[in-house]
KOLPA-544020 format. One record per residue (C-alpha): x, z, y; residue in three letters. Coordinates in pm, whole numbers, plus 50000, padded with zeros to 5 digits. Last residue first. Example, Ala and Ser with C-alpha at 12.3 -4.5 7.8 and 13.67 -1.06 7.14 Angstrom:
REM residues 2
[[51367, 50714, 49894], "SER"]
[[51230, 50780, 49550], "ALA"]
//
This chain:
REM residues 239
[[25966, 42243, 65920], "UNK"]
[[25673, 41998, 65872], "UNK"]
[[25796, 41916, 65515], "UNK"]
[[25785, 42286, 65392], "UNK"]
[[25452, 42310, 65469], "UNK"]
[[25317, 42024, 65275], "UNK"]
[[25479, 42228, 64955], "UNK"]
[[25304, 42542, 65052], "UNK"]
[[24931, 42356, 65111], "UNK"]
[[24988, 42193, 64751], "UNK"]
[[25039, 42506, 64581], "UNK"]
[[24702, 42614, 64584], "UNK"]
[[24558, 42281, 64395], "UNK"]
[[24743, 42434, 64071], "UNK"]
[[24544, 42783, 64078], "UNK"]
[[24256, 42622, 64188], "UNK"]
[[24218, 42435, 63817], "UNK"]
[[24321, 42736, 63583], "UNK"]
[[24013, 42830, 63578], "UNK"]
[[23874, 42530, 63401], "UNK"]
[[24085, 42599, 63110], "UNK"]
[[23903, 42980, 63153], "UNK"]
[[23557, 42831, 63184], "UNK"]
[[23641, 42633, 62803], "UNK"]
[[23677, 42933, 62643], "UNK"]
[[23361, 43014, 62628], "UNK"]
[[23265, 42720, 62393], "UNK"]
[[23521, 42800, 62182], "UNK"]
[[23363, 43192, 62127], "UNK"]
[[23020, 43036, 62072], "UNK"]
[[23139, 42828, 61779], "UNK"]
[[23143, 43097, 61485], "UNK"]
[[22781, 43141, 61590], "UNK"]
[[22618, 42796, 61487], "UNK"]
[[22806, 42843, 61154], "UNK"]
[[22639, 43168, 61116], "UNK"]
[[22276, 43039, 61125], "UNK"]
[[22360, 42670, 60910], "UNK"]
[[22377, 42892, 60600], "UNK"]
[[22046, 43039, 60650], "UNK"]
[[21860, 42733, 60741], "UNK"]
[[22017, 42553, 60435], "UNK"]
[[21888, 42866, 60219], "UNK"]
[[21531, 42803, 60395], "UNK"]
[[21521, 42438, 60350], "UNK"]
[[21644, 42425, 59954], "UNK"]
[[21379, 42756, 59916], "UNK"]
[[21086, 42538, 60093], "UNK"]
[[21168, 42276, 59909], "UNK"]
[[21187, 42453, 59567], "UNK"]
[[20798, 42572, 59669], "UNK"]
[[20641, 42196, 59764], "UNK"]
[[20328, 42232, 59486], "UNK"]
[[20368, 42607, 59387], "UNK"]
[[20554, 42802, 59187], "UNK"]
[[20433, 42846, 58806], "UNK"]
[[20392, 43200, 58727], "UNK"]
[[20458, 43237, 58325], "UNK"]
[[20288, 43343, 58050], "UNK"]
[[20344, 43413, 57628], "UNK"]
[[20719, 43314, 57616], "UNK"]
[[20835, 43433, 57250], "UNK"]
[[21163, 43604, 57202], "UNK"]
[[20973, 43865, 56982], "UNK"]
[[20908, 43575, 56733], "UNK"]
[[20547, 43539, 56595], "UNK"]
[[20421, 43718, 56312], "UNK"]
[[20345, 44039, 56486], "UNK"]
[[20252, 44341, 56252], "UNK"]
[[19955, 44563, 56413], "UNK"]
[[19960, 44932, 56203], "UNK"]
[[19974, 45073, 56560], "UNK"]
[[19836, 44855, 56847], "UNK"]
[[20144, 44572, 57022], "UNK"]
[[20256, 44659, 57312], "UNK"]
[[20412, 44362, 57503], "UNK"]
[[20689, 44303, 57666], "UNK"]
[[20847, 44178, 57351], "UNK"]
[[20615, 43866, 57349], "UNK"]
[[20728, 43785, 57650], "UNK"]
[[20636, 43760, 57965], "UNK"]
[[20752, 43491, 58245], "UNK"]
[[20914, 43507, 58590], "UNK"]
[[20914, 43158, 58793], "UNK"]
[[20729, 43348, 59059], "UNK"]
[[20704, 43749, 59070], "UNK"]
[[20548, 43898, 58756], "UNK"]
[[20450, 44242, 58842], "UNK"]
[[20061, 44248, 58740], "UNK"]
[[20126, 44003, 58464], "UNK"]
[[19982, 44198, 58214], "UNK"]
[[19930, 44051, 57872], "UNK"]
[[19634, 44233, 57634], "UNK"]
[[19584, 44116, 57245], "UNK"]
[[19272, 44024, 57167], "UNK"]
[[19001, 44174, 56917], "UNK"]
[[19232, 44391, 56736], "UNK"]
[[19212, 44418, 56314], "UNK"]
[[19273, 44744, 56206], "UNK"]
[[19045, 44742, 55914], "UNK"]
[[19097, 44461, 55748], "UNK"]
[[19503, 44586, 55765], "UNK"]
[[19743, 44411, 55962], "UNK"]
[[19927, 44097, 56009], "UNK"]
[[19991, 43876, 56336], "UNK"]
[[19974, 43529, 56467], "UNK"]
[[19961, 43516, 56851], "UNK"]
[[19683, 43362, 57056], "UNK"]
[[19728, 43136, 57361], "UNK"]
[[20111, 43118, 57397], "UNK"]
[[20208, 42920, 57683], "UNK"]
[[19937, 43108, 57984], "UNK"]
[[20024, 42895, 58311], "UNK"]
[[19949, 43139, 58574], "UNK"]
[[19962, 42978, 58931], "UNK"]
[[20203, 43081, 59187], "UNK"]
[[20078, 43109, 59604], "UNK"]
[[20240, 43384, 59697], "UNK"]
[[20001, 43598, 59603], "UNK"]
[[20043, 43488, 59288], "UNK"]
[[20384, 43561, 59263], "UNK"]
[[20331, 43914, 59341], "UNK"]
[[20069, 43982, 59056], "UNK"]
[[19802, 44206, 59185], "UNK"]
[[19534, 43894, 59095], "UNK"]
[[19692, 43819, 58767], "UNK"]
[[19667, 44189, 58660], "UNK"]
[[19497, 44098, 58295], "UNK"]
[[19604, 43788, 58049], "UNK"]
[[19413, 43795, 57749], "UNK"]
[[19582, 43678, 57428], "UNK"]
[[19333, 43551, 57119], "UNK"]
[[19440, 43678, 56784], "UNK"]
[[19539, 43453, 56482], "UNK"]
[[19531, 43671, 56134], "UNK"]
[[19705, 43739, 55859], "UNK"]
[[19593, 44012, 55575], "UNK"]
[[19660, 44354, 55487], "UNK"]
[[19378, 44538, 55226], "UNK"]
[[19290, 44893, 55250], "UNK"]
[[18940, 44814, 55005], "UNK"]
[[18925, 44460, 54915], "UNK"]
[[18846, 44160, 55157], "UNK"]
[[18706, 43843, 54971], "UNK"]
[[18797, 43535, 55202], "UNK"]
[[18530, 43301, 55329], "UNK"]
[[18511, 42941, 55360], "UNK"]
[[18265, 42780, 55549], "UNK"]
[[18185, 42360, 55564], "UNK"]
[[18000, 42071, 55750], "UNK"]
[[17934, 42294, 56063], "UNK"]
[[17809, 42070, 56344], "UNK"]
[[18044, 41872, 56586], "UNK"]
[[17830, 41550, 56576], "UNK"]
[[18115, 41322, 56585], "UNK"]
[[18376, 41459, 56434], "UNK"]
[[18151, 41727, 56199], "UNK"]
[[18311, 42045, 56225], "UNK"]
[[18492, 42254, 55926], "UNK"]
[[18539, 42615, 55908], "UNK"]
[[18819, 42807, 55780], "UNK"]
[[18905, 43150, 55684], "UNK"]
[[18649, 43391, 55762], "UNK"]
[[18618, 43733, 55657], "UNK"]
[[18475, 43942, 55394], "UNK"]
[[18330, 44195, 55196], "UNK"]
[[18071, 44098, 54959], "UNK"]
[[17697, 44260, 55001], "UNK"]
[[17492, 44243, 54668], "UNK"]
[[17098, 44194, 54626], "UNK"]
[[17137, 43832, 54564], "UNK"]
[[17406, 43749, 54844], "UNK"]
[[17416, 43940, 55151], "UNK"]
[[17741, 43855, 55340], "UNK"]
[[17921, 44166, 55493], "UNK"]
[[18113, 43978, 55744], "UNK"]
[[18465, 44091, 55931], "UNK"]
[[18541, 43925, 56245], "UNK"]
[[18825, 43722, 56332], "UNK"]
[[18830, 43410, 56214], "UNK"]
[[18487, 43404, 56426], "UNK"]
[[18632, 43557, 56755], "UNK"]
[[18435, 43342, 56969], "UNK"]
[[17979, 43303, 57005], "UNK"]
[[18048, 42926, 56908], "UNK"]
[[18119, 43024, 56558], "UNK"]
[[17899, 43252, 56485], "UNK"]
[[17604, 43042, 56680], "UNK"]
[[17690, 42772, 56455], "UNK"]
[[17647, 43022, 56184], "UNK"]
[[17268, 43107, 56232], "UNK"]
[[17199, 42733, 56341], "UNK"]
[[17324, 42593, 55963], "UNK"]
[[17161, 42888, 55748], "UNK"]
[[17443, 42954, 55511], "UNK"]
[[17526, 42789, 55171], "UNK"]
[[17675, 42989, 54847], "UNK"]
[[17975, 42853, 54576], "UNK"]
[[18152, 43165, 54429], "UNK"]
[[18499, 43176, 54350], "UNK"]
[[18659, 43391, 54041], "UNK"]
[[18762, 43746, 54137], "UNK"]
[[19134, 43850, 54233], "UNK"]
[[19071, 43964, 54593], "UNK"]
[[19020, 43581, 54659], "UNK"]
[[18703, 43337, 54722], "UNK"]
[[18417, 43307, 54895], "UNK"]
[[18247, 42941, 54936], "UNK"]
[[18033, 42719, 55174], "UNK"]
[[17750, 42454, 55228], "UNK"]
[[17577, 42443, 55553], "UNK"]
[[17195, 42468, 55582], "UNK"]
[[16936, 42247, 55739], "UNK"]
[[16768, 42124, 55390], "UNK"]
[[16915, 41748, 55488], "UNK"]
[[17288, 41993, 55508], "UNK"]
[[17216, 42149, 55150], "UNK"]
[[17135, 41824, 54983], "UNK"]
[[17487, 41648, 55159], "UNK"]
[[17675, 41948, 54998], "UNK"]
[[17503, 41878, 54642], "UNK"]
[[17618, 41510, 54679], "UNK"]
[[17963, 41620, 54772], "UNK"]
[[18012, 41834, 54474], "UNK"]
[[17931, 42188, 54343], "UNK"]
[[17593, 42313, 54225], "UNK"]
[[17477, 42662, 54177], "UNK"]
[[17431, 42717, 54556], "UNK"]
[[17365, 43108, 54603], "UNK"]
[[17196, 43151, 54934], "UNK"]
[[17387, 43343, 55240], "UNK"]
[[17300, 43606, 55473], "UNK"]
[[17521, 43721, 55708], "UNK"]
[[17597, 44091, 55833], "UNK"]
[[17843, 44196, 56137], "UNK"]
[[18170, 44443, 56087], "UNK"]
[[18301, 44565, 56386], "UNK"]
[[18678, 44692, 56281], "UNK"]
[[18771, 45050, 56299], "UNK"]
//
């Protein structure tokens, strides 16, 4: 079952940038909730209780019950606008949620098991591709983060999407071929592999010419045998 946090929120009768720009001067942010078939209602929220929403994580996440005149709506956030410059809220939207309904929704991936990973131990760096993945489930079912273990990755391996398990009732959106992280080798690592395969194939070459090199003391061998005839042939002259 999801958390589901409160927020207060002030009707705002008027609509219009000039209404907006009131509501910021009187320290709150303008917004709206919408959907689940009803007509769209205009409201503002205190300005430092939802930048501390947003910059707490998991905001397009989490499931509201805004108080609004005496009535708690449902809902969950859809977009949020920052100033450029400034980086304060300028705007909120919020989505109505009805009872068992399925929406779409980003997801943060954590990566876990890095530090029993083989590759890192060998000096590889993670290099997480896919930061969150896109999936579709029911308001209620909604998963925090999605878990990637890379506890067995060895270097230049990657995970995918479909080595991951996914919680029942969770939909992914995003293709099952997906890379989510990979071991990068490190700085100097396809030298080391050129050196050491050139290393190994150089080993057995070196040994394939020890049996010509012994050969050569049997050439040299045959040296004494010649020089012993001389002595018979100088004999035959004195006789």
């Amino acid at each position: 079952m999801a958390t589901v946090k409160e927020l207060k929120a002030t009707a705002r009768p008027q609509s219009g940038k000039g209404a907006a720009r009131a509501e910021r001067r009187a320290g709150r942010v303008p917004g709206v909730i919408y959907g689940n078939n009803q007509p769209p209602v205009t409201i503002s929220v205190d300005d430092r209780e939802l930048r501390q929403r947003i910059l707490a994580g998991r905001f397009l996440t989490t499931i509201y019950d805004i108080e609004l005149e005496g009535k708690k709506h449902r809902v969950i956030p859809r977009d949020f606008h920052l100033d450029p410059v400034k980086d304060f809220p300028l705007h909120v939207d919020f989505m109505r949620l009805g009872e068992g309904a399925t929406i779409r929704v980003s997801v943060p991936l954590h990566v876990v098991g890095a530090e029993a990973a083989p590759g890192i131990k060998r000096g590889g760096t993670v290099n997480i591709v896919t930061h969150a993945l896109d999936l579709e489930c029911s308001v209620d079912n909604i998963p925090q983060y999605i878990e990637a273990d890379v506890g067995s990755l060895e270097i230049s391996h990657s995970l995918h999407l479909s080595d991951v398990k996914l919680p029942a009732g969770v939909k992914s959106l995003t293709r099952e071929d997906a890379t989510l992280v990979t071991i990068v080798p490190p700085s100097g690592y396809a030298e080391e592999q050129k050196a050491a395969a050139a290393a190994a194939g150089a080993a057995p070459a070196a040994g394939a010419a020890a049996p010509a090199a012994a050969a050569a003391p049997a050439a040299g061998a045959a040296a004494p045998a010649a020089g012993a005839k001389a002595p018979a042939g100088g004999g035959d002259k004195k006789k």
